[in-house]
Every structure is written in C-alpha cells, then in structure tokens.
N, C-alpha and C positions, 0 to 999 in steps of 0.2 A: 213126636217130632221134636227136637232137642232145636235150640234155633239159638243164633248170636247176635249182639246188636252191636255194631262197630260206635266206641265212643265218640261224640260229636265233636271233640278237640281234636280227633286224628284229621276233621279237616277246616283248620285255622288254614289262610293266609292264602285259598286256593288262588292260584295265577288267572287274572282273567274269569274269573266265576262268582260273583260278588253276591249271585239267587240265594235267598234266605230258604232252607227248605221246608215245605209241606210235608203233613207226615196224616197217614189216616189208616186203618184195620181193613185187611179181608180175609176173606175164612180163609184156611190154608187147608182144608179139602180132609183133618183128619181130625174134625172136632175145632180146634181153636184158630187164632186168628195169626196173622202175620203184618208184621206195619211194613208199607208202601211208602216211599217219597219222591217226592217230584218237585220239580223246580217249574218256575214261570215268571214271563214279562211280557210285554205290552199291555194295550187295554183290553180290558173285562169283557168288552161288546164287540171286541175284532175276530176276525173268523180264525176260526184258531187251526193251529199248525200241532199234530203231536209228532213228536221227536222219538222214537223207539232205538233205543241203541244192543249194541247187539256185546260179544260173548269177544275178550272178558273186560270191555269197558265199561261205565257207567255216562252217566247224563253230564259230565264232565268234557267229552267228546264233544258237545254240540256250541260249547264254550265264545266261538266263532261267530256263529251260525243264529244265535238266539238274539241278540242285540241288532243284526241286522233286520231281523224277521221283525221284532218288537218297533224299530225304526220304520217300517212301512204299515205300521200300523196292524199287525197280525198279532195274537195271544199266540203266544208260544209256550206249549207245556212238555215237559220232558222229564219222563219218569224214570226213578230206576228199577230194573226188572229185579225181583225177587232174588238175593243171592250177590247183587251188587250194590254199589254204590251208597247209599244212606240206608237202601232199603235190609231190613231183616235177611238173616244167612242161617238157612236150616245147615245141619252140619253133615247130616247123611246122603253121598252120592243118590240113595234112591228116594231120597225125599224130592228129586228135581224129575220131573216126567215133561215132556213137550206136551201134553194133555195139561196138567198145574202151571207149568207158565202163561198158556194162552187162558184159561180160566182168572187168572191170576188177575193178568192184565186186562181183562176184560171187565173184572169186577173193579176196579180202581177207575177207567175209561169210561163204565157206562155206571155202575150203581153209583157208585161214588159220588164223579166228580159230573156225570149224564154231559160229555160232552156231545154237540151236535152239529152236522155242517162240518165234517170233519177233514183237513187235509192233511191224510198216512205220508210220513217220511221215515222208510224203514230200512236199516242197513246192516247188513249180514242178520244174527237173531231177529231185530227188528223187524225184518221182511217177513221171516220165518212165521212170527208170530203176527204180526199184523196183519200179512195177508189174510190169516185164519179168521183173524177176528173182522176183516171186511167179505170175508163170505159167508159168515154166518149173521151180521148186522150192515148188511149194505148201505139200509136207510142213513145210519147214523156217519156216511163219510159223503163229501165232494170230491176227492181228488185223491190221488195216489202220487206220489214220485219217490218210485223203488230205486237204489242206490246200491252197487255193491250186495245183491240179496238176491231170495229166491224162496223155492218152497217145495224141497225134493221130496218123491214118494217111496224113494227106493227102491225104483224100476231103471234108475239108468246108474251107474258107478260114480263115484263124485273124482274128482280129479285127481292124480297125485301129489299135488300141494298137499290138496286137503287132509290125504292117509298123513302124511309126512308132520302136520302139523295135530292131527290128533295123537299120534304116536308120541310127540314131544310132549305132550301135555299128559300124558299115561304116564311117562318115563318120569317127566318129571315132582307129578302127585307123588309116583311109588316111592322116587329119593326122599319128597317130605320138602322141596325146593322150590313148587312150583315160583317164577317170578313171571308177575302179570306186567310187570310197566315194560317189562322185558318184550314179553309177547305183543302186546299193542305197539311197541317201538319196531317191529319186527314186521309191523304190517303196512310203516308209515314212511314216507321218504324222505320228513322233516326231522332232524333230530333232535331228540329231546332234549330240551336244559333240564337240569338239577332239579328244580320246582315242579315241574308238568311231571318229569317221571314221580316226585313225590305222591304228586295229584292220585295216578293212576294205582300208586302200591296203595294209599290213603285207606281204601275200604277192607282191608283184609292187615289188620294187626299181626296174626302168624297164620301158618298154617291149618289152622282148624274153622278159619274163617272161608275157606278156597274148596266148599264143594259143589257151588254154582259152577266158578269156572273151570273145573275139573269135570262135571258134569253135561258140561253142556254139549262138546264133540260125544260124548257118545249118546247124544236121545237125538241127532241127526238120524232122520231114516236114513239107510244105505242101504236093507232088502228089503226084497218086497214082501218081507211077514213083518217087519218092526211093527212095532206095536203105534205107532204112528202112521203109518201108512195107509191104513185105509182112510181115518180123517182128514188125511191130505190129498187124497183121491178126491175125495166127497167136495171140499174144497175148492178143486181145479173145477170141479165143475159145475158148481157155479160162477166159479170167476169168467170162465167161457162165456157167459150169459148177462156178463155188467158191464155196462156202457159208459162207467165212471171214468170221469178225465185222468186219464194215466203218461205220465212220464217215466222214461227212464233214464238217471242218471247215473252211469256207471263211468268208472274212472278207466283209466288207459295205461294202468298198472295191477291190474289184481287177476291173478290166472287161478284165483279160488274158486270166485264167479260169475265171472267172461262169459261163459256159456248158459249163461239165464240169462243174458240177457235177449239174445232174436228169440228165446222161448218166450219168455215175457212180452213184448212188443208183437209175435204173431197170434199170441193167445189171447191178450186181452183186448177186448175192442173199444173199450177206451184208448187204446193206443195207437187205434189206425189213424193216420191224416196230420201226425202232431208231430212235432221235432224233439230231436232224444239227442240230447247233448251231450257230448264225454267232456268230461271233467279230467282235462291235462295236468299233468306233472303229479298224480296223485297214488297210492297205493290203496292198500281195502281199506283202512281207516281214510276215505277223501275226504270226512269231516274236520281231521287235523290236518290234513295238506293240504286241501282246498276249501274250506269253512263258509268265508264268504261267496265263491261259485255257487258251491252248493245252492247255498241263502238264495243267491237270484233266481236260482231256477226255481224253486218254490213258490216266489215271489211270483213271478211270471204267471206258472201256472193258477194262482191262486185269483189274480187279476181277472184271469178269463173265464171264471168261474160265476 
C-alpha cells in the first residue's frame, strides 16, 4: 500500500479551527500501519461526543459545532477518516474498501483512544460508518444523532442526486481535476470565503493525494451482491434490536438523504417517543450551514442521557 502524508504547513491559518492535532498508528489491514488524526476540546471527564464526518470533507466541518459542544461541557473528538484530512492517504482507489474504513475507525475509537459512554454524530460517511461500528459495539455508545446519513445494503437504488454526483466525481478523477472544496461547496448553501474553501482543498496537495475521495462513492453498496452488503444486512439487524437513545437530525435541503430518514426513525427504537428536528436553511453539509443547530441537538440529547 503506497500511502501520502499531506505536510502539516498545508494547514496554517485554518478559519475558525485553532485544535492542535492528535496523531496515533493503526494497522492498515496489509501488514503496516496508517496514522489517524483527530482533533479534541472540552474536558477530559465530560461525556464525549465523536464527530464522524463523511466523504469528501475532513474534521474541519465540525469547526462550528465543537466549541459549542466543549461549552457545555462535553469532550468533543473528531477524527479524520483515512484518506482525509491530517489523516494518511493510501494512493490506490482499491486500497479504500467500506470493510477498512469501518475497521479503521474502529481501531482509532476503541483500541486507541477506548472511548466509552459514547454519543455517535454521523453525517453522510460518518453515519455509514458509525452505524456499523455501533452494531457491532453497542456497549461502547449512549446515543446516536444521525444527520444527513444512512446505511444502504443495496437492496433499494440510491437516488438520482446521488448517480449524478458519483458520475461527477468518476469524470472528474478520469480528467485528473478532481476539486474537493468544489464539491463540499456544492453540497452547502453558505458560500464559501477564500479561507474555508482553502481549508477544504488543504488535505490533498495534487491529485495523487484524491483516492479516498475518489473512492468513496464507489464502495456505497448499490446491489445487492456489493461486497458490502451482506455486513450491512448483519448490521440492520442488530440495530433493530438497540434501544440506544437516537435522534434524527436531517436538514431540509438534502435529496441525497431525505429518504433515511422515516427508514431510521421506524427502525430504530431508540427513536420512538423522541422529537427529530430538521435543521432549516441547510444542505447535506448542515454542519457548515447550520453548525451551531446541530451542536444543540446534541446537547439536548446528551442531557437526557
């Protein structure tokens, strides 16, 4: 596995992100290791929030979101997934599998850092991947609040947004162009200054660094043989079975997926009885249109825990 490390001067000056990052090793599943980063604030003993951000931002996203969290007293950790943001960038599309990201992240979560008492806030990837890793370690979380996410088996077609936008991200790999602050702008209804879109190119120097976010629309299951699919079968069903206090916070601009959410909310029963609040004026990125929203519902839910 050939791997990059983006230099740590590509991100001087970030707007609004002042986290020093954490950096630590986990196996990368072909013999050697991969370094992980993650960012964190509040105190040490406060019941911690993890932040999972999804495909193709990094823990930059939650920029909003963590100083409010840290404000009421919660540890907020927010990592970047394999492929972005601080963290290591294998360079080969097949080095990135939905089996190694959730293993990935699982080793960072629980060998690692053994977080416990855990409240999941997962959005687009994020969800993807967190849900898995709260069906296979239930013990290790208190609360869910799914945002923008989901956790397809490839038994139902994914929307036409979604063709449309994996297609631009195929076109775009092939030209050798991809632009990521492009794509997360594309998903936001705040527009970007100068600085933030910097933020978001930040992790990917040139093209050789762009085979996470190249990678990532295609290990979405979408049939029902992807090689993902039956672990996300196995998955639903336990989740059918956890009583974990769950929210849904889905915004009131994203037609990627809108449609996980009454699937979420009648599946999991954590989620009967509780209020699911849309987050107005936002796109699939709500973390950058609505940051602070977000933060309260978190908050909220974490109170009644």
């Amino acid at each position: 596995m050939r791997v990059l490390r983006t230099p740590d001067d590509r991100f001087g000056d970030l707007p609004g992100f002042p986290y020093p990052p954490h950096h630590t090793d986990v196996p990368d599943g072909d013999g050697g290791t991969l370094r992980m980063a993650w960012v964190e604030d509040g105190p040490a003993d406060g019941p911690v929030v993890l932040l999972l951000h999804g495909e193709p931002s990094w823990s930059f996203l939650y920029r909003t979101m963590i100083p409010v969290l840290a404000a009421a007293g919660l540890r907020a950790v927010a990592p970047d997934l394999v492929g972005f943001g601080r963290s290591d960038k294998p360079t080969g599309i097949a080095d990135h599998s939905y089996a190694r990201h959730v293993e990935w992240t699982r080793a960072l979560v629980a060998d690692v850092l053994d977080l416990r008492d855990v409240t999941l806030v997962g959005q687009d990837w994020g969800g993807l991947i967190g849900l898995r890793l709260l069906a296979a370690d239930p013990d290790r979380f208190a609360g869910v609040v799914a945002a923008n996410t989901g956790m397809p088996t490839g038994d139902h077609d994914m929307p036409e947004v979604w063709w449309q936008f994996r297609r631009a991200v195929e076109r775009s790999g092939a030209a050798g162009r991809l632009d990521v602050a492009r794509l997360v702008q594309s998903g936001c209804r705040t527009p970007f200054t100068d600085d933030v879109r910097a933020a978001y190119d930040a992790p990917f120097p040139d093209q050789a660094y762009m085979a996470g976010p190249r990678a990532m629309p295609l290990i979405v299951p979408t049939r029902p043989d992807d090689p993902a699919t039956e672990a996300n079968r196995a998955a639903w069903e336990v989740l059918r079975t956890l009583d974990v206090p769950f929210v849904c916070a889905f915004s009131d601009g994203d037609p990627i997926t809108a449609s996980m959410e009454p699937v979420l909310r009648a599946t999991m029963p954590g989620a009967a009885g509780r209020e699911h609040p849309t987050i107005t004026g936002a796109g699939h990125f709500l973390q950058e249109d609505a940051g602070p929203a977000l933060a309260a519902v978190v908050v909220d839910l974490v109170r009644t825990l």
